[in-house]
PDB file of N, H, CA, C and O in Angstrom:
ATOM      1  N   UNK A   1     -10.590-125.590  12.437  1.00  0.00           N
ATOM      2  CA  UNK A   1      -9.339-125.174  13.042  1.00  0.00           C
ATOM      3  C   UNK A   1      -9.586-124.229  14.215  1.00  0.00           C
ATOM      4  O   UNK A   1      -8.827-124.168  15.183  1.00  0.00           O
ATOM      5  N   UNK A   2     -10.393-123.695  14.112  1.00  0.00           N
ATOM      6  H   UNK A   2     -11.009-123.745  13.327  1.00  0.00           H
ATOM      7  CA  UNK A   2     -10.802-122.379  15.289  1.00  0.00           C
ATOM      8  C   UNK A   2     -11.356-123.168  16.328  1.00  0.00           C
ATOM      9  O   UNK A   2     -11.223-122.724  17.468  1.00  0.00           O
ATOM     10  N   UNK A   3     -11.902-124.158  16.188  1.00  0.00           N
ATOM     11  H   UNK A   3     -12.010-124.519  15.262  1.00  0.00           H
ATOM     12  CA  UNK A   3     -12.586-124.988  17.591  1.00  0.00           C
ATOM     13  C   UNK A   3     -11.365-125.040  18.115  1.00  0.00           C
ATOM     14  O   UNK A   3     -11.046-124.192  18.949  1.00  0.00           O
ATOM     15  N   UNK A   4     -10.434-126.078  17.707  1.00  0.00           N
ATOM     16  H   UNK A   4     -10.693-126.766  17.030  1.00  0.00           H
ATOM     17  CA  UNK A   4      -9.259-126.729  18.243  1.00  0.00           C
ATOM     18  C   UNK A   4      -8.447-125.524  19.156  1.00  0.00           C
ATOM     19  O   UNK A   4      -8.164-125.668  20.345  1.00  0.00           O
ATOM     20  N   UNK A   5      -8.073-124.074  18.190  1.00  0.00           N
ATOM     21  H   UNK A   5      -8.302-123.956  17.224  1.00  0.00           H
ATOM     22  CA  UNK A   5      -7.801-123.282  19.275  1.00  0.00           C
ATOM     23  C   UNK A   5      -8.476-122.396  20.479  1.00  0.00           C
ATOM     24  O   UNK A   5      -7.994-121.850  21.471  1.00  0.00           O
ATOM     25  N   UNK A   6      -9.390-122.465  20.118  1.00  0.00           N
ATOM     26  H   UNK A   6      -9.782-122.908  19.312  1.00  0.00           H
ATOM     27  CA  UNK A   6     -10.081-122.084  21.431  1.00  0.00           C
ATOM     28  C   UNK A   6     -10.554-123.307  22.602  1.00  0.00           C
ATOM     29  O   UNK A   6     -11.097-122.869  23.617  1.00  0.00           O
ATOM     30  N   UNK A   7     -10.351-124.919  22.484  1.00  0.00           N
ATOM     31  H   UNK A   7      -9.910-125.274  21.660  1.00  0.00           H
ATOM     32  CA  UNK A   7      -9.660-125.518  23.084  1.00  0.00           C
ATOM     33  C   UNK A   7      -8.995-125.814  23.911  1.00  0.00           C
ATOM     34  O   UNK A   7      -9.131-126.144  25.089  1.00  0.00           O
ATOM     35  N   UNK A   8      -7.888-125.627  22.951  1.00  0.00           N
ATOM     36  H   UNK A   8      -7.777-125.359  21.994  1.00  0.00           H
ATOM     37  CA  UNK A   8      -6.571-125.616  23.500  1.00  0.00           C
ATOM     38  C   UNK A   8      -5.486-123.973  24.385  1.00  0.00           C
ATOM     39  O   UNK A   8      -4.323-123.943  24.789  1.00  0.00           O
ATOM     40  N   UNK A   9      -6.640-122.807  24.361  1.00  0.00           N
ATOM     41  H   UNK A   9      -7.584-122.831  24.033  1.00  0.00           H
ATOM     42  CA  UNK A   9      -7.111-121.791  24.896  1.00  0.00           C
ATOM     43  C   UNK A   9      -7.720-122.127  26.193  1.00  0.00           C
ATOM     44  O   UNK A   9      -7.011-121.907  27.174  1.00  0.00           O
ATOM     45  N   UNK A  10      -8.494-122.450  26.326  1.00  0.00           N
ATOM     46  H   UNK A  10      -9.071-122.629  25.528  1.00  0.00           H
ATOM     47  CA  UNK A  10      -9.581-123.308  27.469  1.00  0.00           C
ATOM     48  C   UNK A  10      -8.407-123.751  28.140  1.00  0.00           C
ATOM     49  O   UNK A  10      -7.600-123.073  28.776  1.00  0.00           O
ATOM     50  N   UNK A  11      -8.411-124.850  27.941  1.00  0.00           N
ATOM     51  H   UNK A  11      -9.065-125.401  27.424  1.00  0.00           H
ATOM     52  CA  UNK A  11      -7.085-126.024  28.463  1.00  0.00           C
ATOM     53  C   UNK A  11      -5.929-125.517  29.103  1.00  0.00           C
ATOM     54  O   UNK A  11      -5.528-125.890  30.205  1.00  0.00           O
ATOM     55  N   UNK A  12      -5.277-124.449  28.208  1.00  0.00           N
ATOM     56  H   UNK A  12      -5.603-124.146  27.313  1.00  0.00           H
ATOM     57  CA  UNK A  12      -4.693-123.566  29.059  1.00  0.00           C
ATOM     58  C   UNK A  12      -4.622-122.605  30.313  1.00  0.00           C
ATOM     59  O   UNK A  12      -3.777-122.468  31.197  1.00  0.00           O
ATOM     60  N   UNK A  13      -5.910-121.955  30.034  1.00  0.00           N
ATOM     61  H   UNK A  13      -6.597-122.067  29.315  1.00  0.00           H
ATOM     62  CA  UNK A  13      -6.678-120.870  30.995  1.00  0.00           C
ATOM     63  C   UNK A  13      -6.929-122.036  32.515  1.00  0.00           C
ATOM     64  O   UNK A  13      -6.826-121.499  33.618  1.00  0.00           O
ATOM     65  N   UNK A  14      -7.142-123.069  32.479  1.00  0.00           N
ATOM     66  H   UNK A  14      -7.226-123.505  31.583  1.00  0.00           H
ATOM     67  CA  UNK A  14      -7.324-123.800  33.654  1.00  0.00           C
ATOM     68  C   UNK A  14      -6.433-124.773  34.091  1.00  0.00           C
ATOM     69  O   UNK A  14      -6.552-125.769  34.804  1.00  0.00           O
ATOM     70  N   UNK A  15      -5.298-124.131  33.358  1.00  0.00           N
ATOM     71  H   UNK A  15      -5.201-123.322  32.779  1.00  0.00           H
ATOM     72  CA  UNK A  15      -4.109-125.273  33.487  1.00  0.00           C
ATOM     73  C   UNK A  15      -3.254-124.633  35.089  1.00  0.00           C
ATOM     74  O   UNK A  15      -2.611-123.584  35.066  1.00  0.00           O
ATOM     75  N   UNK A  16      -3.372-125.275  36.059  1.00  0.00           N
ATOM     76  H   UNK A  16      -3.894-126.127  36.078  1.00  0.00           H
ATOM     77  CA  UNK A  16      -3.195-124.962  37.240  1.00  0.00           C
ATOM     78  C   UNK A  16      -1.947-125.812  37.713  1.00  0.00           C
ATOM     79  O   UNK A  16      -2.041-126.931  38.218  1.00  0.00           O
ATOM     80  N   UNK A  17      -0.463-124.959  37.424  1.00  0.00           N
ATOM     81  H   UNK A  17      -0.386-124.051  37.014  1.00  0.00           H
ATOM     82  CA  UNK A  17       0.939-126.085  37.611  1.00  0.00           C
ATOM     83  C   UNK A  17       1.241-125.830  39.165  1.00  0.00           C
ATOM     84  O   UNK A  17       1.053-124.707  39.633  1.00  0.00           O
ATOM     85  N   UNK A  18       1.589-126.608  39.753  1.00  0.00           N
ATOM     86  H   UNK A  18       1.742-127.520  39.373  1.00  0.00           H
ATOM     87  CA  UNK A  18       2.602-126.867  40.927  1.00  0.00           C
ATOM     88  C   UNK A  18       3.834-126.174  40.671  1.00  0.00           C
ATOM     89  O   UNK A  18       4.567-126.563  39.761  1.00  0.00           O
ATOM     90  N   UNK A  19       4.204-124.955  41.548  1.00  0.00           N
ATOM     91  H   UNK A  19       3.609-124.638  42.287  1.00  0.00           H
ATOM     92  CA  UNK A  19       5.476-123.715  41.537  1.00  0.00           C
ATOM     93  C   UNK A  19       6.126-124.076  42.976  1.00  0.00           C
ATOM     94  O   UNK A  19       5.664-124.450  44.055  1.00  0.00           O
ATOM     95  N   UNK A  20       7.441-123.781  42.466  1.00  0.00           N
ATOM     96  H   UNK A  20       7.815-123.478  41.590  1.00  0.00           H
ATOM     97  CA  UNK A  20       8.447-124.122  43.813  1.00  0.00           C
ATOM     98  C   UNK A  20       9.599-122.686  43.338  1.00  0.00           C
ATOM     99  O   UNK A  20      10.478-122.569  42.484  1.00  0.00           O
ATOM    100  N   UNK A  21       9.290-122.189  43.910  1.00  0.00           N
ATOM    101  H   UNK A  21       8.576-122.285  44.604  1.00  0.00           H
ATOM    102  CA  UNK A  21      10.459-120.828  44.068  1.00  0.00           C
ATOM    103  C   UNK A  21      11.461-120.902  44.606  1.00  0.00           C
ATOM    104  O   UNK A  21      11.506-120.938  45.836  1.00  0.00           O
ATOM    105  N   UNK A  22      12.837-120.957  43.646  1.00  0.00           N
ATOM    106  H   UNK A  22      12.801-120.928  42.647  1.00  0.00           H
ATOM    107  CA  UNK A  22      13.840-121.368  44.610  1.00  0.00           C
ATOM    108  C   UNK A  22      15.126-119.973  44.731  1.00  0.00           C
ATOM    109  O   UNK A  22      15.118-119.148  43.818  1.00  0.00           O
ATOM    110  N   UNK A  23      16.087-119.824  45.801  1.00  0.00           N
ATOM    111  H   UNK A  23      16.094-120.494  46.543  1.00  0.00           H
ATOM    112  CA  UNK A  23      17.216-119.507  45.938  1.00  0.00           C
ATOM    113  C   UNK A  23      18.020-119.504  44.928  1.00  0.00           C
ATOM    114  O   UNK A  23      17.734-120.094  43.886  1.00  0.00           O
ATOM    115  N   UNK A  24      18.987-118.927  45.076  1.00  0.00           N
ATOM    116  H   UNK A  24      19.218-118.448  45.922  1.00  0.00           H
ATOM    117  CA  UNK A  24      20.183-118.571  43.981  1.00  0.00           C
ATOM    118  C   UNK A  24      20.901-120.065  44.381  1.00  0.00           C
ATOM    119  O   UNK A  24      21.743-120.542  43.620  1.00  0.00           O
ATOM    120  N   UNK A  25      20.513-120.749  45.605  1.00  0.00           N
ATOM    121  H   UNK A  25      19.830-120.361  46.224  1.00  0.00           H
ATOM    122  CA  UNK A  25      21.545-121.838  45.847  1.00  0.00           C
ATOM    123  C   UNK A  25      20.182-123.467  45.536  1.00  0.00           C
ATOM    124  O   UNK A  25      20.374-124.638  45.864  1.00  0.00           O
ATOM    125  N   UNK A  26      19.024-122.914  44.878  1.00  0.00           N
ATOM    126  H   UNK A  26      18.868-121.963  44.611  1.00  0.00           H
ATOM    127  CA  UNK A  26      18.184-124.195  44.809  1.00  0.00           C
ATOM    128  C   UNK A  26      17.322-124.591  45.873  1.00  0.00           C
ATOM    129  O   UNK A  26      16.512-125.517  45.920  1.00  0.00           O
ATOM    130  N   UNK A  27      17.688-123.584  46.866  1.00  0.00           N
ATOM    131  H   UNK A  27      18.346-122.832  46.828  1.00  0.00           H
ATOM    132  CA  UNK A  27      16.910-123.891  48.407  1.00  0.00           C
ATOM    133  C   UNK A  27      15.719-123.956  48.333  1.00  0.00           C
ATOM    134  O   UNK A  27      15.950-123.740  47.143  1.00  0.00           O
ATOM    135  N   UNK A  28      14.334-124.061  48.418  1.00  0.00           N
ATOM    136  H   UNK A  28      14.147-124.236  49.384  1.00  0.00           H
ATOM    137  CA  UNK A  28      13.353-124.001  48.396  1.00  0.00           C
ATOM    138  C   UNK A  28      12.891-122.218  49.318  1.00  0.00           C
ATOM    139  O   UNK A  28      13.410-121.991  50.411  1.00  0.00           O
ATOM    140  N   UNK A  29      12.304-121.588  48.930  1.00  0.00           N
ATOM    141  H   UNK A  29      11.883-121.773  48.043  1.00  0.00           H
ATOM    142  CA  UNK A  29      11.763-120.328  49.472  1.00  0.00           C
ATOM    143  C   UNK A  29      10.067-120.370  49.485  1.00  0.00           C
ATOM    144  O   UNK A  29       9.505-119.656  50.316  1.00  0.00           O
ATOM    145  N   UNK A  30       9.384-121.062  48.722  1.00  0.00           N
ATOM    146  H   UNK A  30       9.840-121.642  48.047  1.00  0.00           H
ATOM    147  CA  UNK A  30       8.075-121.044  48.637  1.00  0.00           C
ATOM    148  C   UNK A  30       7.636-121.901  47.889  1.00  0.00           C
ATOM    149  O   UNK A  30       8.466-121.878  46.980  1.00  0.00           O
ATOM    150  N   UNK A  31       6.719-122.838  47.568  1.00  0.00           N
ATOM    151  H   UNK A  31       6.045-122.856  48.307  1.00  0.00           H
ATOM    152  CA  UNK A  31       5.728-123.004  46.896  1.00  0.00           C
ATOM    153  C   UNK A  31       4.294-123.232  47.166  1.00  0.00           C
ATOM    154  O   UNK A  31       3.839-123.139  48.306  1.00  0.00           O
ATOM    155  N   UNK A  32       3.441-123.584  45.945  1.00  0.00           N
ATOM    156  H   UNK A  32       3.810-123.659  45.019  1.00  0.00           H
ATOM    157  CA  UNK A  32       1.677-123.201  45.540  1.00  0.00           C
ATOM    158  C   UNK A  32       1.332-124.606  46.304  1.00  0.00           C
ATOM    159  O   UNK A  32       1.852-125.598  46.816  1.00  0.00           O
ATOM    160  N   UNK A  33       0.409-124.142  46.088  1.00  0.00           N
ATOM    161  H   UNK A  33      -0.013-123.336  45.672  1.00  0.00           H
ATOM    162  CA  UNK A  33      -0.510-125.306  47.101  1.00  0.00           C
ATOM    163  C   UNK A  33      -0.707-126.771  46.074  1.00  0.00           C
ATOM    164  O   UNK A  33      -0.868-127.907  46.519  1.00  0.00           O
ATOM    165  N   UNK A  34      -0.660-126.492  45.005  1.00  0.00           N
ATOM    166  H   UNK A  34      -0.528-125.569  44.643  1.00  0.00           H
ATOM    167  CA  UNK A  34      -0.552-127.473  44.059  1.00  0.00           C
ATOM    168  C   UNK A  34       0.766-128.472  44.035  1.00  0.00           C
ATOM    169  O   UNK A  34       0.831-129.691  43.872  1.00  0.00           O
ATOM    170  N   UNK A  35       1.636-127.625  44.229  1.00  0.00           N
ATOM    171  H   UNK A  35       1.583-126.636  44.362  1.00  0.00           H
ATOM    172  CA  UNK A  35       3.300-128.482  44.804  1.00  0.00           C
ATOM    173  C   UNK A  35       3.117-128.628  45.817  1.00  0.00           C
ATOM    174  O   UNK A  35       3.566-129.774  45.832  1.00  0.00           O
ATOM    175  N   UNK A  36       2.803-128.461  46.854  1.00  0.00           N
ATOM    176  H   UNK A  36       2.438-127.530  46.841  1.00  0.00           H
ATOM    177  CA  UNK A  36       2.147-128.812  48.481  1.00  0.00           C
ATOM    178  C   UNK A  36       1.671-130.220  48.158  1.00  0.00           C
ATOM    179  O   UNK A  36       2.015-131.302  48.635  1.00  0.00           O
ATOM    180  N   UNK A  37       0.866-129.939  47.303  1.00  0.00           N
ATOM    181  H   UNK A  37       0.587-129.061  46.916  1.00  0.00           H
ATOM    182  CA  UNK A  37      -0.278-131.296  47.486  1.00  0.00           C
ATOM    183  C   UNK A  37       0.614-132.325  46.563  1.00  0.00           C
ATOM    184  O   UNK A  37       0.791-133.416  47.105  1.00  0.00           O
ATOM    185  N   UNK A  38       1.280-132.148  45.100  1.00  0.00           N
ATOM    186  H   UNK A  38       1.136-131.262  44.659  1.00  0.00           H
ATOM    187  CA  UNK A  38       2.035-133.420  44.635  1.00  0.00           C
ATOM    188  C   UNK A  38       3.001-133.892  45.404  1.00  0.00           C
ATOM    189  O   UNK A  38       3.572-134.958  45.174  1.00  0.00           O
ATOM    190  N   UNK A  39       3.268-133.104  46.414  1.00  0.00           N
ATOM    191  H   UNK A  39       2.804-132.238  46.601  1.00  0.00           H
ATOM    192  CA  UNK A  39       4.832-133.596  47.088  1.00  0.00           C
ATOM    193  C   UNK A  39       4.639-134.257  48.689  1.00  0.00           C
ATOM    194  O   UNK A  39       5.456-134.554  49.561  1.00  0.00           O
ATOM    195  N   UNK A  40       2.893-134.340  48.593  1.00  0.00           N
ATOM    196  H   UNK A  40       2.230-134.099  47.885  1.00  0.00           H
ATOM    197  CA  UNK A  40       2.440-134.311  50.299  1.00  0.00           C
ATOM    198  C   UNK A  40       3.112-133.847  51.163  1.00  0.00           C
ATOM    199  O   UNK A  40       3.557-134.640  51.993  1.00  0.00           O
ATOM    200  N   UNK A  41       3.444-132.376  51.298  1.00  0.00           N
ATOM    201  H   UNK A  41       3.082-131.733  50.623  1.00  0.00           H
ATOM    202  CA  UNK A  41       4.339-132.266  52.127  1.00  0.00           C
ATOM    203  C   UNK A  41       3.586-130.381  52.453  1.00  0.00           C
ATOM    204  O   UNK A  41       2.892-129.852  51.585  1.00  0.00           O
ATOM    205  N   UNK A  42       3.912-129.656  53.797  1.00  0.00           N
ATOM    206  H   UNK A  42       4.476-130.086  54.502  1.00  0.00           H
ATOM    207  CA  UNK A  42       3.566-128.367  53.966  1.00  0.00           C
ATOM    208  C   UNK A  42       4.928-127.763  53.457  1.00  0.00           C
ATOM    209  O   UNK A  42       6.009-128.329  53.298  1.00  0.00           O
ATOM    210  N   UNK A  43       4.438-125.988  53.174  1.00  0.00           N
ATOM    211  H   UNK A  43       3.559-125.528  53.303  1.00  0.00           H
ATOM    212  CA  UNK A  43       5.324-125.441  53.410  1.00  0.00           C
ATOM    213  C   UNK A  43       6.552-125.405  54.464  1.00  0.00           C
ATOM    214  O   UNK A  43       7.754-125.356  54.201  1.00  0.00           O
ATOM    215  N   UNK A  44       6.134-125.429  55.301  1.00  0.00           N
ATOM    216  H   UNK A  44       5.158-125.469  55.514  1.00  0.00           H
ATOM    217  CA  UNK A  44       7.445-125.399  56.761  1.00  0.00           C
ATOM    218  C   UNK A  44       8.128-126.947  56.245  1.00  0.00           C
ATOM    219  O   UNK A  44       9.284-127.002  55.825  1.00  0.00           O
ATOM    220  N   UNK A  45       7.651-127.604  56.298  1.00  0.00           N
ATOM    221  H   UNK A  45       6.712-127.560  56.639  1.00  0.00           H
ATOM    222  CA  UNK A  45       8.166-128.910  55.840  1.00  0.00           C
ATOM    223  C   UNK A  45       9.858-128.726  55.051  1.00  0.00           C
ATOM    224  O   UNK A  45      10.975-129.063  55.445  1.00  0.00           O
ATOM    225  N   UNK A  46       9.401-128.067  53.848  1.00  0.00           N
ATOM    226  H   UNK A  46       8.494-127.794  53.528  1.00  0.00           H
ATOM    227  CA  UNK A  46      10.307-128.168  52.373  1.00  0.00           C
ATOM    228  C   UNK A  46      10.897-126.530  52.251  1.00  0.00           C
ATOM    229  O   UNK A  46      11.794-126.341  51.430  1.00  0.00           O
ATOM    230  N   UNK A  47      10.467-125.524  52.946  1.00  0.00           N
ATOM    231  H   UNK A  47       9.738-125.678  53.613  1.00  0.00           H
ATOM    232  CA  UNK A  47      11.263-124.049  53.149  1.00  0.00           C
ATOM    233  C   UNK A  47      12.587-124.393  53.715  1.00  0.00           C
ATOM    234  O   UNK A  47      12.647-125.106  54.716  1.00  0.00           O
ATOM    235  N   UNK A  48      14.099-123.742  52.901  1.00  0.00           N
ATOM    236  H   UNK A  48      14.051-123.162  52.088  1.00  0.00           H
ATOM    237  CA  UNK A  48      15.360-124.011  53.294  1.00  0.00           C
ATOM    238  C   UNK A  48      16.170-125.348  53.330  1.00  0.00           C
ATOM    239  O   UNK A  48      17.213-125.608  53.930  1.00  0.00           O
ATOM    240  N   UNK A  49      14.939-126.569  52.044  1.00  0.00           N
ATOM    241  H   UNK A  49      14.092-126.358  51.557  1.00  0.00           H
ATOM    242  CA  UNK A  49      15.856-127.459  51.623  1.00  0.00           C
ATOM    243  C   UNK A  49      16.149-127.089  50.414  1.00  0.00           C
ATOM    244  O   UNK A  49      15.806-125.963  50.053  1.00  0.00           O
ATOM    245  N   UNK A  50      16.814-127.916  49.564  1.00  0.00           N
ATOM    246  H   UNK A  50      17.092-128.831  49.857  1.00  0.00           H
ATOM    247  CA  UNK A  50      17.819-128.320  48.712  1.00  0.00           C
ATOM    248  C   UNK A  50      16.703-128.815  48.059  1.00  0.00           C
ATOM    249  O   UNK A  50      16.099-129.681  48.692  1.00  0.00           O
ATOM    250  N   UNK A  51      16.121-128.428  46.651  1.00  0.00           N
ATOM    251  H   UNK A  51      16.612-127.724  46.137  1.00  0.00           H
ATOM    252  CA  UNK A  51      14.629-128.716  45.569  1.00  0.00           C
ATOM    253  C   UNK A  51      15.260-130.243  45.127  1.00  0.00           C
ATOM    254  O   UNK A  51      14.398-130.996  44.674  1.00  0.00           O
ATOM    255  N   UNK A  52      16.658-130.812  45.195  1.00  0.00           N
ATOM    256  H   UNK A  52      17.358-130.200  45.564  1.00  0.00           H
ATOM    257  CA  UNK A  52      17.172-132.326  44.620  1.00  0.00           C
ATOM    258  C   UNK A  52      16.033-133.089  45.952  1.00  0.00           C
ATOM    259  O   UNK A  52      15.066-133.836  45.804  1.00  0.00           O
ATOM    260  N   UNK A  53      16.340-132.807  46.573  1.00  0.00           N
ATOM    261  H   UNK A  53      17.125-132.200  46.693  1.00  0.00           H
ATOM    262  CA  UNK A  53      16.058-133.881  47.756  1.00  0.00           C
ATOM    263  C   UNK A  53      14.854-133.752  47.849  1.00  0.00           C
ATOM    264  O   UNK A  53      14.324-134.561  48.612  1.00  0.00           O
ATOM    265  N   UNK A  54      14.043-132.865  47.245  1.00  0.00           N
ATOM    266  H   UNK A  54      14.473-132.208  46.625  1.00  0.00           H
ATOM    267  CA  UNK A  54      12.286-133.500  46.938  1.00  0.00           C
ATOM    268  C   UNK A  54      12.222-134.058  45.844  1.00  0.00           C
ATOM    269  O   UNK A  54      11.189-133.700  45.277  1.00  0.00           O
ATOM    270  N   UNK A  55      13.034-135.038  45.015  1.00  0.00           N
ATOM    271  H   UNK A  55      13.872-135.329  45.475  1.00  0.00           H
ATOM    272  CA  UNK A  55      12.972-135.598  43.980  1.00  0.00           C
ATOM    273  C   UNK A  55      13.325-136.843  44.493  1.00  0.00           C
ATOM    274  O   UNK A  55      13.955-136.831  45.550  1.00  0.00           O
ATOM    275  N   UNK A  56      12.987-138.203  43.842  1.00  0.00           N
ATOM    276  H   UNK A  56      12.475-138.213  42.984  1.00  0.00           H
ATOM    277  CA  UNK A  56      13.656-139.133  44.138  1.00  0.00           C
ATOM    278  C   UNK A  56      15.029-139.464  43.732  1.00  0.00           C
ATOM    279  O   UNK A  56      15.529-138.753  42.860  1.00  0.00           O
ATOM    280  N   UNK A  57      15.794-140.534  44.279  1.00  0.00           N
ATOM    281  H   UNK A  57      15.388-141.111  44.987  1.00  0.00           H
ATOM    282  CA  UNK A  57      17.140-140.668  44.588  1.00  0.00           C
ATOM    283  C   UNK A  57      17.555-140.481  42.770  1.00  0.00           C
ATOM    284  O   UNK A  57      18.343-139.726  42.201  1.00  0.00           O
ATOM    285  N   UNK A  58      16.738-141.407  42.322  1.00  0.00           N
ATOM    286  H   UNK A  58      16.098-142.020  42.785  1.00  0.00           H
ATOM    287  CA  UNK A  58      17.400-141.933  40.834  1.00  0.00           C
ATOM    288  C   UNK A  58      17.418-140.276  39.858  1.00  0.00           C
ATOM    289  O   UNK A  58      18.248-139.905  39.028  1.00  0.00           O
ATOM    290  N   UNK A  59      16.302-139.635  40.313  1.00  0.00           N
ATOM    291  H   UNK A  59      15.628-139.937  40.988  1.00  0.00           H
ATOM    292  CA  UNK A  59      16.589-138.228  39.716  1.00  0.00           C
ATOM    293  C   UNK A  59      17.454-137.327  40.056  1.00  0.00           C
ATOM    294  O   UNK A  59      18.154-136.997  39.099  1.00  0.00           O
ATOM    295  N   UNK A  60      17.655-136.882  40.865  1.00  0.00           N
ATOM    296  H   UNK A  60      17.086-137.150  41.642  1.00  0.00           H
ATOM    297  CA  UNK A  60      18.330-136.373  41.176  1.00  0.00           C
ATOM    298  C   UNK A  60      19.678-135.303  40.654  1.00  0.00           C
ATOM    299  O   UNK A  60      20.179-134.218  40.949  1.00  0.00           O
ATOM    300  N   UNK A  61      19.833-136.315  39.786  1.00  0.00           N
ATOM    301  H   UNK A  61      19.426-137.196  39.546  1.00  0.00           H
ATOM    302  CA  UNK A  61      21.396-136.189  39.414  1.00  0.00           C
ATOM    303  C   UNK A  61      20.337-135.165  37.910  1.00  0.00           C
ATOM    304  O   UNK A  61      20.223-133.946  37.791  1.00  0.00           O
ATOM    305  N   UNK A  62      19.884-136.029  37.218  1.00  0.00           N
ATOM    306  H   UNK A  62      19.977-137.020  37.315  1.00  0.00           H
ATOM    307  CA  UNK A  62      18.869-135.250  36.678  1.00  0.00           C
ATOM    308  C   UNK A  62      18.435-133.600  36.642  1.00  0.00           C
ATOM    309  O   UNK A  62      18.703-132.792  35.753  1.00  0.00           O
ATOM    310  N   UNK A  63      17.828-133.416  37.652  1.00  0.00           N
ATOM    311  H   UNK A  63      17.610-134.072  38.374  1.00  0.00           H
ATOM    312  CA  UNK A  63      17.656-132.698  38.070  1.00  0.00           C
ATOM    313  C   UNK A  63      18.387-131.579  38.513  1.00  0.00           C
ATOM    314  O   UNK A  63      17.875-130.538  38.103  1.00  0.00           O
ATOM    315  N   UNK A  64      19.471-131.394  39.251  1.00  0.00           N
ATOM    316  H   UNK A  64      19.887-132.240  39.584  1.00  0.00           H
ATOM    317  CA  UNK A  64      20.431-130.694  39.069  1.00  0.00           C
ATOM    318  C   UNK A  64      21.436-130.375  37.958  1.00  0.00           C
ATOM    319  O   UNK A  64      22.090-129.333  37.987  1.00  0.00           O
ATOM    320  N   UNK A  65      21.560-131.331  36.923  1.00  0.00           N
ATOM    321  H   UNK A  65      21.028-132.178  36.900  1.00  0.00           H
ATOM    322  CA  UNK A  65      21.862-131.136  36.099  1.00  0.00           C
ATOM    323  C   UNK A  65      20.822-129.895  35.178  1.00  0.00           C
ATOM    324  O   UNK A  65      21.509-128.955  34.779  1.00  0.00           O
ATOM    325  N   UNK A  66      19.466-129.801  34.848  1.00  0.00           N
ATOM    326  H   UNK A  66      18.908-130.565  35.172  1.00  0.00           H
ATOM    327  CA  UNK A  66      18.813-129.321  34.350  1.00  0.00           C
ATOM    328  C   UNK A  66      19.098-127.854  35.027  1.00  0.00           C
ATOM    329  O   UNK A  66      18.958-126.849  34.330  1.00  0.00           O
ATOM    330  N   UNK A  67      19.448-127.764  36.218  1.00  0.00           N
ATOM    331  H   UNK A  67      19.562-128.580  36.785  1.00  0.00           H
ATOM    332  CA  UNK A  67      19.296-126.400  37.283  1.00  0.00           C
ATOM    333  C   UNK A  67      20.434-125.639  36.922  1.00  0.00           C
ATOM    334  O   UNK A  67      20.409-124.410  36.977  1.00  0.00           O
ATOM    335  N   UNK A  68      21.542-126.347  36.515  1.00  0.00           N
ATOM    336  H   UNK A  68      21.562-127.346  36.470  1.00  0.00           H
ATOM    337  CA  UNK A  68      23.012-125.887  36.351  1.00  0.00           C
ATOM    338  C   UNK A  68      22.734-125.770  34.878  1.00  0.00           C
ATOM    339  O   UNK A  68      23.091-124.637  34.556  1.00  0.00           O
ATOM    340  N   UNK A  69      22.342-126.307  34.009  1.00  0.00           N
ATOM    341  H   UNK A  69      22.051-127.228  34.271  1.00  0.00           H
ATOM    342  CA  UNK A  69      21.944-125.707  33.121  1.00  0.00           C
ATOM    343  C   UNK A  69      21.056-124.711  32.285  1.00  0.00           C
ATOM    344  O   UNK A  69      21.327-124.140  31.229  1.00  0.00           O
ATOM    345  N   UNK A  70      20.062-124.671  32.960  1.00  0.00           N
ATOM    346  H   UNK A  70      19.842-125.135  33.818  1.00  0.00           H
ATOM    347  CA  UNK A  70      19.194-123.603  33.075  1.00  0.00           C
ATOM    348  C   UNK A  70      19.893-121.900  33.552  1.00  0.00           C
ATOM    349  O   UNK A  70      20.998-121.970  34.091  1.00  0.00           O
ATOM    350  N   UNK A  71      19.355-120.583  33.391  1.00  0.00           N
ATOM    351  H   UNK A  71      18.458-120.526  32.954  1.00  0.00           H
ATOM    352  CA  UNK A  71      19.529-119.372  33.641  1.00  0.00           C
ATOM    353  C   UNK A  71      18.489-118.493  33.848  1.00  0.00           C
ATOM    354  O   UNK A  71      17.827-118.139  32.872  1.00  0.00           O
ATOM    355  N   UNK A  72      18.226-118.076  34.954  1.00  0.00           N
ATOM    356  H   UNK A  72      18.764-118.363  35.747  1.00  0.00           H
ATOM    357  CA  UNK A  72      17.318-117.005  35.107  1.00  0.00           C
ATOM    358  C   UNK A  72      17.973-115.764  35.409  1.00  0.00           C
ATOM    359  O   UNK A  72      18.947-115.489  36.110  1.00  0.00           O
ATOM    360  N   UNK A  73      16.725-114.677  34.280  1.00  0.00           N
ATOM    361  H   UNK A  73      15.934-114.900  33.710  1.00  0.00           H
ATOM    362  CA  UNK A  73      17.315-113.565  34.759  1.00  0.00           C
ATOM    363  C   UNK A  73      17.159-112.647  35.752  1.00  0.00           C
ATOM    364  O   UNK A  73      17.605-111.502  35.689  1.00  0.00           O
ATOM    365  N   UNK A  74      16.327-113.259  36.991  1.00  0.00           N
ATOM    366  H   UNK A  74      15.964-114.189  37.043  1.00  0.00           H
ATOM    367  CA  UNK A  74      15.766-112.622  37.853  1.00  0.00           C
ATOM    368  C   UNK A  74      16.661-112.546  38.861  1.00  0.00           C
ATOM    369  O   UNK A  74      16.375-111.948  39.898  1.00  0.00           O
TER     370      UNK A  74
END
């Protein structure tokens, strides 16, 4: 059992996600170079859009739904 969590410890420690920092309105303000690279796209590119419209069409709706449901307390 102790292998498995130190593991899954490991796995974590190098788990390197793609971050998109958004506005109180969803705008895009920043993201990591890791969301850079899944979205092929630069910063200047995707700063002061709308985070739906880097999703595809069929998500979308998706997606904002999750945003309007979601709460941060920051």
């Amino acid at each position: 059992m102790q292998m498995h969590l130190e593991s899954f410890q490991h796995k974590l420690e190098k788990f390197d996600p793609g971050m998109i920092w958004l506005d109180r309105g969803n705008r895009v303000m920043a993201l990591n170079v890791i969301a850079s690279r899944i979205l092929g796209v630069s910063v200047g590119q995707v700063v002061g859009s709308e985070v739906t419209q880097l999703h595809p069409e069929k998500s979308r709706r998706k997606v904002a739904f999750l945003l309007e449901s979601s709460s941060c307390p920051a």
